[in-house]
N, C-alpha and C positions, 0 to 999 in steps of 0.2 A: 467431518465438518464441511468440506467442500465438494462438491460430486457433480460431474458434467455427464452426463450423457446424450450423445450425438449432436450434442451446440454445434450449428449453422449459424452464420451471421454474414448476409449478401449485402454488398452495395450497387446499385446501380450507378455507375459514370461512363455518360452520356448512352452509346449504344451496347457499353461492354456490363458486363456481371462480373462482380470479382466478389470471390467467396475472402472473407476475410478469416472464416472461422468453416473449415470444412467436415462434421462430422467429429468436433473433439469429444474427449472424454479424457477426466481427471480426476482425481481423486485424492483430497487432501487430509490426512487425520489431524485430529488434536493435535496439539504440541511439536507439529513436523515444519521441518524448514525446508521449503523446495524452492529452488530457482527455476526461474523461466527464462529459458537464452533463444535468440533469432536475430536474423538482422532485421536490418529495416525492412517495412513492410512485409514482414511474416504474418503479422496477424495477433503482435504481441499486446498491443495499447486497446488493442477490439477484449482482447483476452480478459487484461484487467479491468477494462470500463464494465464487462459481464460480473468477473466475479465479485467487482467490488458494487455492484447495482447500479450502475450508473449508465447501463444501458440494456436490453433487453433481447434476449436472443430471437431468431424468426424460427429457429426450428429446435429439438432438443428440449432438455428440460436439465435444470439449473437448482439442487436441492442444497440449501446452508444449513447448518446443524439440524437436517432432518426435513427440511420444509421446503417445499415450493416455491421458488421466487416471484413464479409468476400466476398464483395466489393471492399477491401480495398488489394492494393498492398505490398510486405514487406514494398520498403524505404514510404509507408504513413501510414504503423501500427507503424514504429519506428519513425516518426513525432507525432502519438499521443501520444506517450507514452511520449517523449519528451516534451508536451503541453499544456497535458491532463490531466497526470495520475500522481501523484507524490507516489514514492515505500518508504516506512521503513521496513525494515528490522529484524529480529531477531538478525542477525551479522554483524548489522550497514553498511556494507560492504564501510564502508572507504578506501580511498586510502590512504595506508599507508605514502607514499613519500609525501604526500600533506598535507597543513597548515589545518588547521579547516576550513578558508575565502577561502580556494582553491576550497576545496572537494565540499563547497556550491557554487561555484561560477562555477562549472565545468558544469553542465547544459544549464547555460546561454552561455555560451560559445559554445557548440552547436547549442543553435539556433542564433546567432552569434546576439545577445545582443551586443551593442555599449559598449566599457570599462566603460568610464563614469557612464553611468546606472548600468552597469555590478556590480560597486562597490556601487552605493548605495542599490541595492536591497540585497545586500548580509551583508551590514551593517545592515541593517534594517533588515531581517531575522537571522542575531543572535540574536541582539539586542532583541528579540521577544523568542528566547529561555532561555535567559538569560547569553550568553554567548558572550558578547562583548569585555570582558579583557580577552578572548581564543583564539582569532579570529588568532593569529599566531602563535597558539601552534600545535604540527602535532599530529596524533590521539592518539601514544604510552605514549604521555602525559600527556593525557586525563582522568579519571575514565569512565569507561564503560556507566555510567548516561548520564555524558557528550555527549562523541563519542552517544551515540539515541540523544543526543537534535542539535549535529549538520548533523547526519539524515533525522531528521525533519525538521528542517532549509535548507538543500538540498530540502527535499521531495517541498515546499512548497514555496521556491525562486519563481518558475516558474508559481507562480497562477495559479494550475491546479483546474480543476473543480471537479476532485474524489483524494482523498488520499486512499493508499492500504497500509493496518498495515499490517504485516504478524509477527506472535508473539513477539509484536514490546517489551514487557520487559521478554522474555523468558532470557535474559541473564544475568538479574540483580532481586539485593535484593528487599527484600519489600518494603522499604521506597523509594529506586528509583523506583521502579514502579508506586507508589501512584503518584508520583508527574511527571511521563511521561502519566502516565492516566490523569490527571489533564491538561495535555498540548494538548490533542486530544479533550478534555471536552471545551477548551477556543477554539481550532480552529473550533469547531463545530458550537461555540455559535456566531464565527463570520463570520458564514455561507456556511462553508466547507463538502462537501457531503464527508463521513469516511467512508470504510467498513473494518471493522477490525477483524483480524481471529485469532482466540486460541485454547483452547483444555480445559482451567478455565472459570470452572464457573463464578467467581466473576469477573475477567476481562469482559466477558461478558455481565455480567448485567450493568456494565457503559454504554453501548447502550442504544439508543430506541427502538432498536428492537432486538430480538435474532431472528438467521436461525441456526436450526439444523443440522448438513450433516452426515449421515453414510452410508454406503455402498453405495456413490455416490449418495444419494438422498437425497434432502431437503424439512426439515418440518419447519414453523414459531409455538416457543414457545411463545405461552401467558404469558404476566406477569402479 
């Protein structure tokens, strides 16, 4: 599904070069759940901006189920992402003015999903986080647990074939974490390729697999 070979990604700031992305290579199959752990400034958010299309490598080449990324035109990198890819977020990044059923619903509506459909997949993706008596609450309503389960209920309306966490309970407690990890643990199990990126260990070892990244390069930890 996912496959890097030798991804460079240079930034220029001011007289220095900083490789964000030094010669990676990765390789993700179908159906696998692998974390991605570094600290800050590893090279982790360059990582996911690449896999998930949202930015574009200078060197290497980037193949998603078989294909070229960079083959691919802008308006058909934002069709995959729209298709393909479904994002959660660290900062839920909700629309604020929008219900809970909206903010999930907002995707479909882009790929111009029939209303009809539109409302039952979106009933059935709360329903699945556990938030069906939410569904027309707007996110300031919400506890932060919440606002990630409707998120993920976004992320995964659109039956994409990859989910990308990006420190998806960096912004909550423990016991909310436990149990949005538990909710990537059931998407997995029913057959959702995850790649999920942190900085904790423990988060991490909820994967199959751990990928290391620091100074833009990546090594597979043994478990």
């Amino acid at each position: 599904m996912i496959e890097l070979r030798d991804v460079s990604k240079i930034y220029q700031i001011g007289d220095e070069r900083v490789h964000a992305l030094d010669h990676a290579n990765l390789h993700v199959r179908p159906k696998e759940f692998v974390s991605i752990i570094g600290p800050s400034g590893s090279g982790k958010s360059t990582l996911m901006n690449i896999i998930g299309c949202l930015d574009v490598a200078d060197a290497g080449e980037y193949l998603l189920d078989g294909m070229p990324i960079e083959a691919y035109s802008e308006n058909e990198l934002a069709e995959i992402r729209n298709r393909k890819i479904g994002f959660v977020f660290q900062s839920f990044n909700l629309i604020p003015k929008l219900s809970a059923e909206e903010n999930v619903e907002l995707p479909l509506i882009y790929q111009k999903v029939r209303k009809s459909e539109r409302q039952e997949r979106v009933k059935k993706a709360l329903e699945r986080v556990g938030l069906q008596n939410r569904a027309k609450h707007l996110p300031t309503e919400l506890s932060g647990g919440q606002q990630q389960r409707v998120a993920i209920a976004r992320a995964m309306v659109t039956e994409p074939s990859l989910i990308l966490a990006d420190e998806p309970t960096g912004n909550l407690d423990s016991k909310t974490s436990r149990e949005i990890l538990g909710m990537f643990q059931e998407l997995h199990e029913q057959g959702n390729t995850i790649v999920l990126i942190t900085h904790d260990n423990d988060i991490a070892r909820q994967a199959r697999r751990i990928v290391h990244i620091l100074d833009g390069r990546l090594t597979e930890v043994t478990l």
